[in-house]
N, C-alpha and C positions, 0 to 999 in steps of 0.2 A: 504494500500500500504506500510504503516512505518513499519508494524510487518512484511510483508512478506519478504520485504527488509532486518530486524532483523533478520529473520530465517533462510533467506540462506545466509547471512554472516558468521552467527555463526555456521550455518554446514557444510560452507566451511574453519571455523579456525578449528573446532575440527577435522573434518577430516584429517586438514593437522598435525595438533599435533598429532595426535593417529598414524599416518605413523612412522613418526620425531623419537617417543616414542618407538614402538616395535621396530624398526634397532636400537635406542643405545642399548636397552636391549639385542637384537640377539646380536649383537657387543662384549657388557661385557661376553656373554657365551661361546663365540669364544676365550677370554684372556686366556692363559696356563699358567701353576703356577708350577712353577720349582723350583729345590730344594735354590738354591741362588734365592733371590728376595731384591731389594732396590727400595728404592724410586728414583726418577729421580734427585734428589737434591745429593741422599749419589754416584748413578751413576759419576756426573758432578765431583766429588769432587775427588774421586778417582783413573778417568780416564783423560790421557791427551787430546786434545782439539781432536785429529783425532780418538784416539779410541774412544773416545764419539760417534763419530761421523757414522763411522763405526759398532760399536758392539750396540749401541742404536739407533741409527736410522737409520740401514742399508742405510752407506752410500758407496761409491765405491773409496778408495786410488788413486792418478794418475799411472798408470804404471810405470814400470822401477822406483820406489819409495823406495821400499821395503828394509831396510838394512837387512831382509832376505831374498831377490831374491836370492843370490848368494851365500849363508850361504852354508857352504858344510860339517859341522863339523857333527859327529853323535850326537844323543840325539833327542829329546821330544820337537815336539812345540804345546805347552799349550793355553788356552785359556788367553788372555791378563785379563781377565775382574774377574774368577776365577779361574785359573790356573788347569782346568781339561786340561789331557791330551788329544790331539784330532788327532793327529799327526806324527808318527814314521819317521827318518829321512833318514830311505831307501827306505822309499816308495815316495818320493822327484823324481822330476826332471824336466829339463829345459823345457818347454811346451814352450816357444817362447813367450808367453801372455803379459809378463811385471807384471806377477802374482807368486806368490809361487807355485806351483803346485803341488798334490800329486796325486799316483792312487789308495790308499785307505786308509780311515779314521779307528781310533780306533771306532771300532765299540762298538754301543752302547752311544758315548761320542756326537756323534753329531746325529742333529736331521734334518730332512727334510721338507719344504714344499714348493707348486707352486706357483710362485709368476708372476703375470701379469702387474708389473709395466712400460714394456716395450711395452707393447702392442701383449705378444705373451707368454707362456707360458714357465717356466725356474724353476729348480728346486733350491731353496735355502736350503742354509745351514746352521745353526744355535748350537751354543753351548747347548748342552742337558740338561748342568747342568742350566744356566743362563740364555739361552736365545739369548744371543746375536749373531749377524749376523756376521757369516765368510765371506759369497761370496757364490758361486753357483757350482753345477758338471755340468759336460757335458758328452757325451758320446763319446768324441772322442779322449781318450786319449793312452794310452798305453798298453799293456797285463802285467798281466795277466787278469785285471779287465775291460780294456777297460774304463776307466773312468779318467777321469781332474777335480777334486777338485782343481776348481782357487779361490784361498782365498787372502784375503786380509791383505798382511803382519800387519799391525795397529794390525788387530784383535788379532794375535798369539805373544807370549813368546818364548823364544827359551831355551831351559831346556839340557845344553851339557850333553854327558853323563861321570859317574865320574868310 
């Protein structure tokens, strides 16, 4: 009775290890490796406490926040984190959100994927070069593109032009 008790203990730890085991591994092949990379320490130090917060751990600015909402000056908003360009300043405009809004991105500078944290499916946006999280498009924005890139002022630089 003592070994068989043994046995299916022990086939129900390894079983659950060997689960546990292959999803961190799938997990690690799923991590993207972009031309900027730091460690979460040179991150911290770098960034102030809301881009932290924002461009490493996708996190979401309060609305109406943004001392670029209302930025109307021409020029380049850049990636806070490594100042790739991500952003032209005529393709800017008031979307009502309490967000920056633009209807379309320097293509190529940012990157995309679906993100399901909400319970429903949303496309994020993320700096190409680095990594870090802008905020999300939508598709309900203005022509020519039809698209709302609502970004989150934290994430961006503002680069006037000279």
């Amino acid at each position: 009775m003592g070994k068989k008790l043994a046995v299916i203990v022990f086939g129900i730890l390894t079983a659950c290890n060997g689960i546990s085991q292959k999803k961190d591994s799938e997990e690690k092949k799923d991590v993207k490796k972009y031309k900027v990379s730091k460690t979460d320490a040179e991150w911290r130090k770098e960034l102030t406490d809301m881009e932290y917060y924002v461009l490493r751990r996708a996190g979401t600015e309060n609305a109406f926040t943004s001392e670029l909402l209302e930025n109307k000056e021409k020029g380049t908003y850049v990636c806070a984190a490594c100042q790739t360009p991500l952003f032209k300043s005529e393709h800017k405009y008031k979307s009502g959100t309490g967000w920056p809004s633009f209807y379309q991105e320097i293509e190529g500078n940012v990157g995309f994927d679906t993100d399901y944290k909400i319970g429903y499916a949303r496309t994020e946006e993320h700096c190409a070069t680095c990594g870090g999280h802008l905020g999300h498009v939508f598709k309900d924005g203005p022509e020519p593109t039809g698209e709302r890139h609502c970004i989150n002022g934290a994430a961006l630089d503002f680069v006037p032009s000279s």
